[in-house]
C-alpha positions as CSV (number, residue, x, y, z in Angstrom):
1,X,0.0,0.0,0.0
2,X,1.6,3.3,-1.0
3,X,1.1,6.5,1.3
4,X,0.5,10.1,0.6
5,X,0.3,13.3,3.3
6,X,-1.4,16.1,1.9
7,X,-2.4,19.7,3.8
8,X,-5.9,21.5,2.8
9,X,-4.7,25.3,2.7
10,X,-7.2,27.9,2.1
11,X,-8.6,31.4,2.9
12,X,-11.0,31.3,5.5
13,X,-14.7,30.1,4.8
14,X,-13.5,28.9,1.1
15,X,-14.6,25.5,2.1
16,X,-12.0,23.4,3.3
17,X,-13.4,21.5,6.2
18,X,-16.8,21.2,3.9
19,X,-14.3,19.3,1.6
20,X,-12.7,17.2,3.9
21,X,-15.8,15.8,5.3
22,X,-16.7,15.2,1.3
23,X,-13.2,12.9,1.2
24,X,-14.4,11.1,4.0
25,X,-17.6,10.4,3.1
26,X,-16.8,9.4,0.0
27,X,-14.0,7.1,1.1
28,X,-16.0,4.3,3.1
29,X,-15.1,6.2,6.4
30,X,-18.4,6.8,7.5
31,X,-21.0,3.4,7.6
32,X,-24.1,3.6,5.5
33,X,-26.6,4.3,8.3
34,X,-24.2,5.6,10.4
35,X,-24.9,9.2,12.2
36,X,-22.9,11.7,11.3
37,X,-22.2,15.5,11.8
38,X,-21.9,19.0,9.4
39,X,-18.1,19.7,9.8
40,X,-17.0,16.8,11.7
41,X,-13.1,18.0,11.6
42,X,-14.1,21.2,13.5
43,X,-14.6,19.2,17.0
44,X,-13.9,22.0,19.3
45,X,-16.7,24.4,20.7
46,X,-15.5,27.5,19.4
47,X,-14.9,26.3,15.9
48,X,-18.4,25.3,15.8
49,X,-20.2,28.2,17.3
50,X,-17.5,30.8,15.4
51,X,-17.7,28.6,11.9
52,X,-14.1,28.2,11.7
53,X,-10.8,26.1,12.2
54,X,-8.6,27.0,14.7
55,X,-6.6,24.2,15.4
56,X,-5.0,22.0,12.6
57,X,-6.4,18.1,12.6
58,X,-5.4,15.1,11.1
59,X,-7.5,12.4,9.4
60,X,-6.9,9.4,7.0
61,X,-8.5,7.8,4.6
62,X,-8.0,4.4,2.1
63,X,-8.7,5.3,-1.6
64,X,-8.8,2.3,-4.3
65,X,-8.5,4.2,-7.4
66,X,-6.1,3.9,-10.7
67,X,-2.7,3.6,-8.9
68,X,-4.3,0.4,-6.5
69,X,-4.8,1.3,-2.8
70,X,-3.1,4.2,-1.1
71,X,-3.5,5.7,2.3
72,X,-3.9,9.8,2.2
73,X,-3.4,11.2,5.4
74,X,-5.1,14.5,5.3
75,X,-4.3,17.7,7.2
76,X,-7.3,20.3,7.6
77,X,-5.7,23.7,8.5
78,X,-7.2,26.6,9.7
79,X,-7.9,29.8,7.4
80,X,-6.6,32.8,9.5
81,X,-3.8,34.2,9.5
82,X,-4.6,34.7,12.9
83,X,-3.5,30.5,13.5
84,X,-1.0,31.0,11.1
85,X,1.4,29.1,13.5
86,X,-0.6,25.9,13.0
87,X,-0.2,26.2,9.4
88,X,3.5,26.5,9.1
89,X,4.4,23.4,11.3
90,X,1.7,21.4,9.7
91,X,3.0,21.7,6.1
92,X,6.4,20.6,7.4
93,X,5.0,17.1,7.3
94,X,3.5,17.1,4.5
95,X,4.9,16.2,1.0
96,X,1.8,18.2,-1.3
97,X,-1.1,20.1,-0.5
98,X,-4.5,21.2,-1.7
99,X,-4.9,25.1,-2.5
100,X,-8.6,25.4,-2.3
101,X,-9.8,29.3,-3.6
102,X,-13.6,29.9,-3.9
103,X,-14.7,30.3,-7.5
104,X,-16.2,33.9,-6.9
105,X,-14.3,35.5,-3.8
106,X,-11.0,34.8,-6.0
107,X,-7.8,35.4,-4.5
108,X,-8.0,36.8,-1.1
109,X,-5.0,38.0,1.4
110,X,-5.2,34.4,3.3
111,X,-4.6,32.7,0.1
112,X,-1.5,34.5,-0.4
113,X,-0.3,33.6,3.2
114,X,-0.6,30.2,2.6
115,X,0.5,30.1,-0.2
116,X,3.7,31.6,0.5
117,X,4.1,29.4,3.3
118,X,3.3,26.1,1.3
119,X,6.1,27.4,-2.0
120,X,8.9,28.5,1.0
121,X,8.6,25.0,1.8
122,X,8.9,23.4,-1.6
123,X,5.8,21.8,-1.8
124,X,3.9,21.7,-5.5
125,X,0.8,22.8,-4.5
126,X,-2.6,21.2,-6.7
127,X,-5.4,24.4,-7.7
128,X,-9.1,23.3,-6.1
129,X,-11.4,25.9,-7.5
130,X,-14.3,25.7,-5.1
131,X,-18.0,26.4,-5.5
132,X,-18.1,26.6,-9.0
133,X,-21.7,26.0,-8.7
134,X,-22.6,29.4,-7.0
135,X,-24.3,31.8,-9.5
136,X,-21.4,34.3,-9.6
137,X,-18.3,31.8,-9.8
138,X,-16.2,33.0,-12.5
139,X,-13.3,29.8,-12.3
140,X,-11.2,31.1,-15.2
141,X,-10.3,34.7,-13.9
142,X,-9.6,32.8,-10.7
143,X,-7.4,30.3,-12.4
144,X,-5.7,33.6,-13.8
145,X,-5.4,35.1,-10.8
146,X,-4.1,32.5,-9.2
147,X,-1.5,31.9,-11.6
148,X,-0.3,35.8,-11.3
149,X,-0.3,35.0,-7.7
150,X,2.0,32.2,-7.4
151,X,4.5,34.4,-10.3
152,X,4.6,37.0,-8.1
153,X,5.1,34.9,-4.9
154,X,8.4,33.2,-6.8
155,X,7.3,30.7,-7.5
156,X,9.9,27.9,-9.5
157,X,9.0,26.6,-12.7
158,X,8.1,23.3,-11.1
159,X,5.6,25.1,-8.9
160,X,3.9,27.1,-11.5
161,X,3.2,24.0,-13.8
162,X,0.4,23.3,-11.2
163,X,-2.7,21.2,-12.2
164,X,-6.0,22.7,-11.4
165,X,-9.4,20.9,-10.8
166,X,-13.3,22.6,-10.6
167,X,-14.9,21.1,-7.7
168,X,-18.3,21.9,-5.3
169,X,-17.1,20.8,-1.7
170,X,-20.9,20.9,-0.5
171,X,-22.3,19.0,-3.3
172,X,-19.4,16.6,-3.4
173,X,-18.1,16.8,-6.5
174,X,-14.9,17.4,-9.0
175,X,-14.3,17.6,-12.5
176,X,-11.1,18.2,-14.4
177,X,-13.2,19.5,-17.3
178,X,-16.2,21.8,-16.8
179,X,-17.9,20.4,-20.3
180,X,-17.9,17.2,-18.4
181,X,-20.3,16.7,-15.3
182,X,-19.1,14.4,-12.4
183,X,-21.1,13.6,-9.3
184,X,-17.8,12.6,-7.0
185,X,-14.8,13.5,-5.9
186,X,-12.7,10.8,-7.7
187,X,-10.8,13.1,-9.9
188,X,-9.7,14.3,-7.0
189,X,-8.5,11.4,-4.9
190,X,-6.5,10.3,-8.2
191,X,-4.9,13.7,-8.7
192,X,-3.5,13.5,-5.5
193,X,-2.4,9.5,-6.1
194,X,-0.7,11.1,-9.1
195,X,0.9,14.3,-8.4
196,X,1.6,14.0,-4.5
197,X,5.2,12.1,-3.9
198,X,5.1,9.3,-1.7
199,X,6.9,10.5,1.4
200,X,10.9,10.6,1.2
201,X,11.3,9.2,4.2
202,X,10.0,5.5,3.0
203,X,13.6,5.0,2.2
204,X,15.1,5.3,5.8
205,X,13.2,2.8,7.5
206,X,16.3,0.7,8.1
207,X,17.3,4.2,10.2
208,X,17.3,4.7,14.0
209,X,14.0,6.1,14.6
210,X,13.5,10.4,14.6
211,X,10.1,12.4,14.5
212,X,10.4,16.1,14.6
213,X,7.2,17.0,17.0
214,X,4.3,19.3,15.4
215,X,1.4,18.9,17.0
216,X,0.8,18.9,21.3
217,X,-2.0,17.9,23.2
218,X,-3.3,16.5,26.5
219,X,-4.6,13.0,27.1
220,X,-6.5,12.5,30.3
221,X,-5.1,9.1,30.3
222,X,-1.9,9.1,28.0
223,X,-0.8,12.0,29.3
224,X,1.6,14.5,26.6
225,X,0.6,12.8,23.1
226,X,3.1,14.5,20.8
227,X,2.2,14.4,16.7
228,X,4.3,14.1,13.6
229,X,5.9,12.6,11.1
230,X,8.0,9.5,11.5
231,X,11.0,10.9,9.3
232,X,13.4,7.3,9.9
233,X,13.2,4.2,11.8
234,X,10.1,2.7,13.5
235,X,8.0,4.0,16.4
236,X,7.3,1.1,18.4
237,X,5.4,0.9,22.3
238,X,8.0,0.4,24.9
239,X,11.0,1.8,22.6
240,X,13.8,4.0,24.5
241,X,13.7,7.8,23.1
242,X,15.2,10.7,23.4
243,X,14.3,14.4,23.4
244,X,16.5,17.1,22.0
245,X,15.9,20.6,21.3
246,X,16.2,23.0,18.3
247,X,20.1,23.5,19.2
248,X,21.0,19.8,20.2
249,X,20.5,19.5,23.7
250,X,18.8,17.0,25.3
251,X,15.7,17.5,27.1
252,X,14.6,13.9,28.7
253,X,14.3,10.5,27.9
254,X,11.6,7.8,28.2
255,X,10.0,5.4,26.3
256,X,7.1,5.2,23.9
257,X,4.1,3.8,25.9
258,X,1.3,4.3,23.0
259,X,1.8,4.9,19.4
260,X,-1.1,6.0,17.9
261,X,-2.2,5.9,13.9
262,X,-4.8,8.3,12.3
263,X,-7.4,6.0,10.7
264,X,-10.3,8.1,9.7
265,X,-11.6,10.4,12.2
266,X,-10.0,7.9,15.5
267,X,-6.6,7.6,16.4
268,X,-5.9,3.6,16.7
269,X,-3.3,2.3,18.9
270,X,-0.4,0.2,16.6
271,X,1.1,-2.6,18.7
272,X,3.5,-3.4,15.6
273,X,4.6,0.0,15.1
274,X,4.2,2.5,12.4
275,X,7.4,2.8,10.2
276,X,8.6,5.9,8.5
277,X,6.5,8.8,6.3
278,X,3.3,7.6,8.5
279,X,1.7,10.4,10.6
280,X,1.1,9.7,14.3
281,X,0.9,10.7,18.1
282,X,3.3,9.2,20.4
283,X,3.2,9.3,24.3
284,X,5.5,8.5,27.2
285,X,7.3,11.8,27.5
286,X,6.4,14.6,29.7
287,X,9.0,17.7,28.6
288,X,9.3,17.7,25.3
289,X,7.0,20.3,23.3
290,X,6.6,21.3,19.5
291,X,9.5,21.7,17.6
292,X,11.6,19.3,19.5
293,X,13.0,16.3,18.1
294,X,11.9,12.9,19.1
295,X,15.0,10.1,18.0
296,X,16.4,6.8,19.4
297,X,18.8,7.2,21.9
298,X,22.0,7.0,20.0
299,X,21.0,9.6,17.1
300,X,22.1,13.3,18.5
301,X,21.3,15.7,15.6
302,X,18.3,17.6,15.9
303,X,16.0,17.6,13.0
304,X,15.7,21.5,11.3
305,X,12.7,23.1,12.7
306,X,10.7,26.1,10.5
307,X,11.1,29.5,12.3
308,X,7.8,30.6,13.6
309,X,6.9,34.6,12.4
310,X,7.0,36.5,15.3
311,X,3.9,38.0,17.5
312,X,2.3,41.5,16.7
313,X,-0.4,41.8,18.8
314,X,-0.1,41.8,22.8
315,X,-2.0,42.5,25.5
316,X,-1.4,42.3,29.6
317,X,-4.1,39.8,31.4
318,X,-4.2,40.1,35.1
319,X,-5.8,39.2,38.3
320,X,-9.1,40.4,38.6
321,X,-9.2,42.8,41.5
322,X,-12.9,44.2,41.3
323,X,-15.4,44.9,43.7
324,X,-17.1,41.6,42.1
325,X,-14.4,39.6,41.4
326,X,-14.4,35.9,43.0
327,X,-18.2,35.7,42.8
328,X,-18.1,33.4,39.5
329,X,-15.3,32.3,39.0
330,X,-13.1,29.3,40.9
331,X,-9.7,30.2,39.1
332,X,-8.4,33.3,40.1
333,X,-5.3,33.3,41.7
334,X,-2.4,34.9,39.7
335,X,-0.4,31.3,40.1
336,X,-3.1,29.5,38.1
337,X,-3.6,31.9,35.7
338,X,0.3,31.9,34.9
339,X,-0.1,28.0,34.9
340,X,-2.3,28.5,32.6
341,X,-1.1,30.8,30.2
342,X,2.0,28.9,30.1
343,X,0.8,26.0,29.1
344,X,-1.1,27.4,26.2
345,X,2.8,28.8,25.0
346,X,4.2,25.4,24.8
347,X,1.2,24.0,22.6
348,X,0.9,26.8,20.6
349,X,4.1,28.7,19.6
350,X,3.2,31.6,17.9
351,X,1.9,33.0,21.4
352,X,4.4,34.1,23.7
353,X,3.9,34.7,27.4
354,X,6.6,37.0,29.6
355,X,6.3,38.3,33.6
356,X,5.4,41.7,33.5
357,X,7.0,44.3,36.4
358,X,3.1,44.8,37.4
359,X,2.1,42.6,40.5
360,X,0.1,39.4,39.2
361,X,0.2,40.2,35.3
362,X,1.6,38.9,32.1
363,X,2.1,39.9,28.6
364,X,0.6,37.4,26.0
365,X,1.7,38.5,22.4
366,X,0.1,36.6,19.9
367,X,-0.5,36.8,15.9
368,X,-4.2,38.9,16.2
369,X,-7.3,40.1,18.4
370,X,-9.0,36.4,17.0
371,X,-6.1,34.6,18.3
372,X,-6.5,36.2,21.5
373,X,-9.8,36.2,21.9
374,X,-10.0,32.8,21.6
375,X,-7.8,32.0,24.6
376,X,-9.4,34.0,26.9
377,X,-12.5,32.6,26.0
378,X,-11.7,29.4,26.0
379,X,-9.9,30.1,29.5
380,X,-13.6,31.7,31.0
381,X,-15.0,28.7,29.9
382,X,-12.7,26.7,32.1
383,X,-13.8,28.9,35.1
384,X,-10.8,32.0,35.2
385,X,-11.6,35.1,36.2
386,X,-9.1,37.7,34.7
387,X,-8.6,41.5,33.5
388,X,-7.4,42.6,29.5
389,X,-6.0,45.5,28.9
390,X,-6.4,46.6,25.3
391,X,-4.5,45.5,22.4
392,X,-1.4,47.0,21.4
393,X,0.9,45.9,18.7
394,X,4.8,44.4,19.2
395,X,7.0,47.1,17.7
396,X,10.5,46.2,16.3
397,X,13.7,48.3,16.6
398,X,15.8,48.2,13.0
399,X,19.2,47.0,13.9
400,X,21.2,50.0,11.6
401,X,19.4,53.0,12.3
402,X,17.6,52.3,15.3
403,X,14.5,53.2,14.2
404,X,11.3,52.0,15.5
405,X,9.3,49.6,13.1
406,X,5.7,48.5,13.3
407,X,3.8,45.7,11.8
408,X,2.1,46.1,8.7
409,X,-1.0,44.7,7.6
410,X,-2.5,43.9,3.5
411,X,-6.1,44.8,4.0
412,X,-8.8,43.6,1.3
413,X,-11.9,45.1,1.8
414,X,-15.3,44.2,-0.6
415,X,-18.1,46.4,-0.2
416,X,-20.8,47.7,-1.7
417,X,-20.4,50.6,-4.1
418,X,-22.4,53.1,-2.2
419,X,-20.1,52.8,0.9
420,X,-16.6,52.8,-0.6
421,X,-15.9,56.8,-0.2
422,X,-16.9,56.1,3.6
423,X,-14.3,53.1,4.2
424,X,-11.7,54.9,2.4
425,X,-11.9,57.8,4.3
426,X,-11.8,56.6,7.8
427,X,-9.0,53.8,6.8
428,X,-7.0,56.8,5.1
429,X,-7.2,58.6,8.5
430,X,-5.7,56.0,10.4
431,X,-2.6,56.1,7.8
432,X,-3.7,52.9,5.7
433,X,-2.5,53.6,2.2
434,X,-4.6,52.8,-1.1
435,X,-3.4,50.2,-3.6
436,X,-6.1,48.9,-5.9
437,X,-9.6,49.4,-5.9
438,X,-11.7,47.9,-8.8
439,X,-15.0,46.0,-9.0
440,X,-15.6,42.4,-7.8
441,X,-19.2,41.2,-8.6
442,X,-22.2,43.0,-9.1
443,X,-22.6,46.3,-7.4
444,X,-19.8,45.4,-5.4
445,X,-16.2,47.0,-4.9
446,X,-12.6,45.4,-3.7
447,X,-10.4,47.7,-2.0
448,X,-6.9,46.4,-1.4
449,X,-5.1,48.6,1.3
450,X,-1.7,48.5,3.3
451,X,-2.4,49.3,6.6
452,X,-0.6,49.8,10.4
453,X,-1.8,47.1,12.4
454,X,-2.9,49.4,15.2
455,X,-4.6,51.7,13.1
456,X,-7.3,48.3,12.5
457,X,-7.4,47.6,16.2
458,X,-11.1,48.3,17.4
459,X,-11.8,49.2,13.6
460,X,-14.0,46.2,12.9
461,X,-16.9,47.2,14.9
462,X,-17.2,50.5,13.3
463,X,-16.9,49.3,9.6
464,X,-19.7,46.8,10.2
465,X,-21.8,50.1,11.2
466,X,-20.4,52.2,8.3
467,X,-21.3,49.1,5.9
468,X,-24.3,48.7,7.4
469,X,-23.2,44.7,7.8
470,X,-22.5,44.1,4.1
471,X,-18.6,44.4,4.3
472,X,-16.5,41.6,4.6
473,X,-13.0,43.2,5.9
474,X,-10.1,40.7,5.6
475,X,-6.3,41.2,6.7
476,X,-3.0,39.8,7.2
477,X,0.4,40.3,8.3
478,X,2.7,41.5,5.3
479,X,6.1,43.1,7.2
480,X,7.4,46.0,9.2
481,X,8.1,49.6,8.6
482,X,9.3,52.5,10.3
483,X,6.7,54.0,12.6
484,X,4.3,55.8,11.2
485,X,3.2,58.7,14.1
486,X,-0.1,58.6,16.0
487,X,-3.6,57.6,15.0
488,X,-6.5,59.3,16.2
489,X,-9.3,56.3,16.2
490,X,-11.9,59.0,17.3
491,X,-14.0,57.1,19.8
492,X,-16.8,58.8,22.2
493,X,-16.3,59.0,25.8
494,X,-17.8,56.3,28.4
495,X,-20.5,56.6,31.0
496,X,-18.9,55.4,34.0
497,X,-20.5,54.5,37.5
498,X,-19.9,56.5,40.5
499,X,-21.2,54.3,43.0
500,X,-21.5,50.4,44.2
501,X,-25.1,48.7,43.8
502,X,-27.8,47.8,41.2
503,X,-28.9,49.5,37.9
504,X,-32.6,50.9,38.8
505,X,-34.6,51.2,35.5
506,X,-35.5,54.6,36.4
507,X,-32.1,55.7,36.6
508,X,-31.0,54.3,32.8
509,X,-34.1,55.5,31.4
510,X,-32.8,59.0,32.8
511,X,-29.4,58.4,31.6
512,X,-30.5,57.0,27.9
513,X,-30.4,60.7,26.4
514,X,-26.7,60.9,27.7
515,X,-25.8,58.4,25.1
516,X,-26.0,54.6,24.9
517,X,-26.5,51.7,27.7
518,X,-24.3,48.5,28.2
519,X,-25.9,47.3,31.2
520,X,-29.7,46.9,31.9
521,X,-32.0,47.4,34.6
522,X,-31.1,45.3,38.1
523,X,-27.3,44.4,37.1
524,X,-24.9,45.1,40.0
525,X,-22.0,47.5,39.0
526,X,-19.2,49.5,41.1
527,X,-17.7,52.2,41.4
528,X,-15.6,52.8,38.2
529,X,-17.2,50.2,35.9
530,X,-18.2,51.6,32.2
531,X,-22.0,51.1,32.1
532,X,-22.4,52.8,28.5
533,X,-20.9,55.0,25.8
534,X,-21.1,58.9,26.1
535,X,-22.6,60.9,22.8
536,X,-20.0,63.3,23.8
537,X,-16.2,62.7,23.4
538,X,-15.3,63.4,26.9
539,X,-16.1,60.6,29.7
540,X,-18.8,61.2,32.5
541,X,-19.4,60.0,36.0
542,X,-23.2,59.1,36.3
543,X,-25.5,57.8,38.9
544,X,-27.3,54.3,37.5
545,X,-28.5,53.8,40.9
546,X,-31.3,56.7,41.1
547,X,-34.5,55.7,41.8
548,X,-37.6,57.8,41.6
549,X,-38.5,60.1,44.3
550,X,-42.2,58.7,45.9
551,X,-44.2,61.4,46.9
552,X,-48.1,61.6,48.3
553,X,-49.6,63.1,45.2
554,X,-50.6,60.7,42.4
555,X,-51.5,62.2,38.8
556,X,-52.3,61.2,35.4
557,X,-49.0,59.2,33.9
558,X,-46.9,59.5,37.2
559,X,-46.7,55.8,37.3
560,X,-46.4,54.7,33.6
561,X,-43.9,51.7,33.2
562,X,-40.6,53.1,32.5
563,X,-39.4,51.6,29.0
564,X,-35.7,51.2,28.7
565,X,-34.2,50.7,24.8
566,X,-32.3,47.4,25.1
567,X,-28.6,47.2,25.8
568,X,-25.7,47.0,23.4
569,X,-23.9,43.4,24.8
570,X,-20.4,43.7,23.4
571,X,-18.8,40.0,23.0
572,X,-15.3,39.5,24.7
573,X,-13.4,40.4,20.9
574,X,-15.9,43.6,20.7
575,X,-15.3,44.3,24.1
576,X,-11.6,43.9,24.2
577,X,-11.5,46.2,20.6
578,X,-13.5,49.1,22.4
579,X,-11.8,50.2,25.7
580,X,-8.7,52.7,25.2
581,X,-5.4,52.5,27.1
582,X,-6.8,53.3,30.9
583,X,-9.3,50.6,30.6
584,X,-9.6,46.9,31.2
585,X,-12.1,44.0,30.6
586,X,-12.9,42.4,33.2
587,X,-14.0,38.4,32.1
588,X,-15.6,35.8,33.9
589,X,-17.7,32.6,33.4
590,X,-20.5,34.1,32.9
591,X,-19.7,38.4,32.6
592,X,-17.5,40.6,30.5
593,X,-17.7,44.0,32.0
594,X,-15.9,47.1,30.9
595,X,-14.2,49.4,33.7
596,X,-11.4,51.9,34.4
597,X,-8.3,50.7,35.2
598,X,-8.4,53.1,38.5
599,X,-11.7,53.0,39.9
600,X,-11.7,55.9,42.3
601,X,-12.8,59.1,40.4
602,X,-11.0,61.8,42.5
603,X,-7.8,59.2,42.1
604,X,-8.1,58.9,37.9
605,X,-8.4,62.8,37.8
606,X,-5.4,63.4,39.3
607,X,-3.5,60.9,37.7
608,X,-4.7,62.4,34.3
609,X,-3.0,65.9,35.8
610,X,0.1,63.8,36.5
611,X,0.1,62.8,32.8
């Protein structure tokens, strides 16, 4: 049986996870009356409630086609650039992947990340041109495109000979030919027999056994399960191994106590072993992380390892010290959040976590807001109780001059005619730069922009308003330049409690005129805690405690229900976007609460005077 390991690369919501349930279906994975679900690679909660891949995930499938039986392991990898760490350990593994582009989106600045990734690596990627059925798919300019694309991206000669198939991931089809109908995805399977190598390291079976380690996760029972590719040798339960670092050095030593092969959706346990190419988990160490080296004891080189792009976005989570803090959550101490935190660095390494010379915080620096967002999310879920500051981007010094760089961001933007002049205008005044602008459907514009990266911190919110919902913003990170001075973002002022208690319905109804509620009636708040947004620019100090005055006359409409206008809820990314430099969120199990990062009124007006 020959073997093939191929990556799914994509933009985000082109289809990929669509397709790869397709391949599985289609591949005898799934019983004929068994139950199955939408999306069955996107396992976690968030991916399924936020529609997207986060982490990467292997599967396998057996496909019987022209070329006799072969084994395709199959790597679904998530879209944003956000996870873009995921993306580039995974196609280290891998010896071909699947570029999939959506038939009428076209090219979009994911695509190009991924891409470039997949050709630094020397991989020959195969074209999947996605929803061709959808009534605006134009396949041939996107074939076009795609081929400018991977010319301007350097590709070699070798690369750009790439074969291209038309394909409809929700219907389950492909066709190399549009004249000619299919109703499977066989044309795919075989193009992937025939233009994916079989893995190089077949040949060095005879080896001592390495595995360079990509993938970390926790096993309730197994303990640290530790996924790769076998690159020589055999891994086989009860074998003696050997950590070693990126440099050489070794880190511990144990034995394998479970080897465990992707087949289908479940990881089997292999009593025989798995030799050489073959993806799998391993378990039986407890220090070694991604990146390290997993070999027989008498091998002492360390495989090479891809450098992982650096972090641009940071942000300081704390200890929550308000009035309300330890009253929903049960993880709160600074320890455990560190514990914590930690622990998500060594699984994922393009977020890096460093001490801060504040008393019980930390810096995390990750690749985006998304990213972030994601971790304290999944942390409230877990039960922590923490503060975020807001955003702020990683700034780089240039070793010859000295000067201070920023991260820069390509920004492709598709709206509807009517609102381009609006987007372009507010984008220009936070120092993006115009590149292209031309039309991409009907009635529809693409703007392609470079852009700071702080400058589209806390922009989302306010494009959705500006495009009335109808604009899909997307971004990534392109390189650094020199700093480009400040940006004015040009948000309102806040509404800010000046006393401890609970919201009276009265007392909102009163302040609804001052400008817009967060909270609503019978919520308890503090002193210092942002209960809504100001119409004004400057912030105000408001009582949403007030309740009306009884008295001993009774007229006509004295006692009419008071009818407050519903609250705006922010969600934790919303929230964490909004609240400037002397403001935190505060996030629990079941609250995210804005507030001032000094409470005490008199106390933040004099250190504004300090300032």
């Amino acid at each position: 049986m020959s073997l093939r390991n191929i990556a799914i690369i994509a933009h985000v919501d082109h289809g990929k996870t669509t397709l790869v349930d397709q391949l599985l279906a289609q591949s005898g994975v799934f019983r004929a009356n068994e139950a199955t679900v939408e999306r069955a690679m996107d396992s976690n909660d968030q991916e399924r409630e936020r529609g997207i891949t986060i982490l990467a995930k292997c599967t396998s499938v057996l496909w019987n086609g022209k070329a006799g039986e072969t084994r395709i392991n199959i790597i679904d990898t998530p879209g944003h650039a956000d996870f873009g760490g995921e993306v580039e350990r995974i196609l280290g593994m891998v010896d071909g992947c699947v570029l999939l582009v959506d038939a009428e989106e076209g090219v979009m600045p994911q695509t190009k990340f991924v891409l470039g990734k997949a050709l630094k690596m020397g991989l020959r990627p195969i074209l999947c041109l996605n929803k061709v059925d959808r009534p605006h798919a134009d396949p041939d300019r996107v074939h076009n495109d795609a081929f400018d694309l991977f010319a301007a991206m350097g590709a070699t000669d070798e690369q750009l000979d790439f074969p291209h198939i038309y394909a409809s991931g929700k219907a389950g089809w492909a066709t190399l030919d549009m004249s000619q109908p299919n109703d499977n995805l066989a044309p795919l399977f075989d193009l992937i027999v025939d233009h994916v190598p079989p893995p190089k390291a077949e040949a060095r079976k005879a080896e001592p056994f390495q595995m360079l380690s990509v993938l970390i996760e926790s096993d309730p029972f197994l303990g640290r399960l530790l996924t790769g590719r076998i690159e020589a040798g055999k891994a086989v339960p009860g074998l003696p191994i050997k950590a070693l670092s990126r440099d050489g050095k070794e880190i511990e030593r144990g034995r394998i106590t479970k080897v465990l092969a992707f087949r289908g959706l479940k990881r089997q346990p292999i009593d025989d072993g798995v030799e050489a190419g073959d993806i799998v988990a391993i378990a039986g160490l407890s220090k070694a992380t991604v990146a390290d080296t997993l070999c027989a004891l008498d091998v002492n080189e360390a495989l090479p390892a891809q450098p992982i792009d650096p972090p641009t976005i940071s942000m300081t989570v704390s200890v929550n010290d308000s009035p309300l803090a330890g009253r929903e959550g049960d993880k709160v101490q600074s320890r455990v959040i560190a514990a914590r935190l930690q622990k998500e660095a060594e699984s994922n390494v393009a977020i890096r976590v460093t001490e801060t010379s504040e008393k019980d915080a930390y810096e995390v620096a990750g690749r985006g807001e998304l990213q972030l967002g994601v971790l304290i999310e999944s942390m409230r879920r877990e039960g922590f109780e923490v503060s975020i500051s807001r955003p702020r981007v990683v700034y780089q010094t240039d070793p010859e001059t000295g000067e201070r760089l920023e991260p820069i961001e390509d920004v492709m933007i598709d709206v509807d005619d009517e609102f381009t002049g609006i987007v372009i205008e507010k984008l220009s005044a936070r120092k993006a730069e115009l590149k292209d602008m031309g039309p991409s459907g009907a009635g529809k514009t693409r703007i392609s922009l470079s852009s700071p990266s702080r400058s589209l911190i806390g922009y989302q919110g306010e494009f959705l308003t500006d495009t009335r919902g109808s604009g899909v913003l997307n971004r990534v990170f392109s390189h650094y330049e020199p700093y480009k001075g400040p940006i004015d973002a040009g948000r309102k002022g806040v509404l800010v409690s000046n006393s401890d208690g609970e919201t009276a319905a009265y007392a909102l109804w009163n302040l609804e005129e001052r400008g817009t509620m967060f909270v609503g009636a019978g919520e308890k708040t503090y002193q210092g805690m942002i209960i809504g947004e100001n119409s004004r620019s400057d912030d105000l100090d408001v009582n949403p405690m007030k309740a009306k005055q009884l008295t001993n006359v009774r007229a006509s409409g004295k006692d009419e229900a008071v009818r407050l206008t519903p609250p705006r809820r922010l969600t934790l990314e919303q929230a964490i976007a909004y609240i400037e430099e002397d403001e935190l969120v505060e996030v629990t199990p079941k609250s995210i609460r804005l507030r001032k990062k000094v409470l005490n009124p008199s106390f933040r007006k004099k250190r504004v005077r300090e300032d």
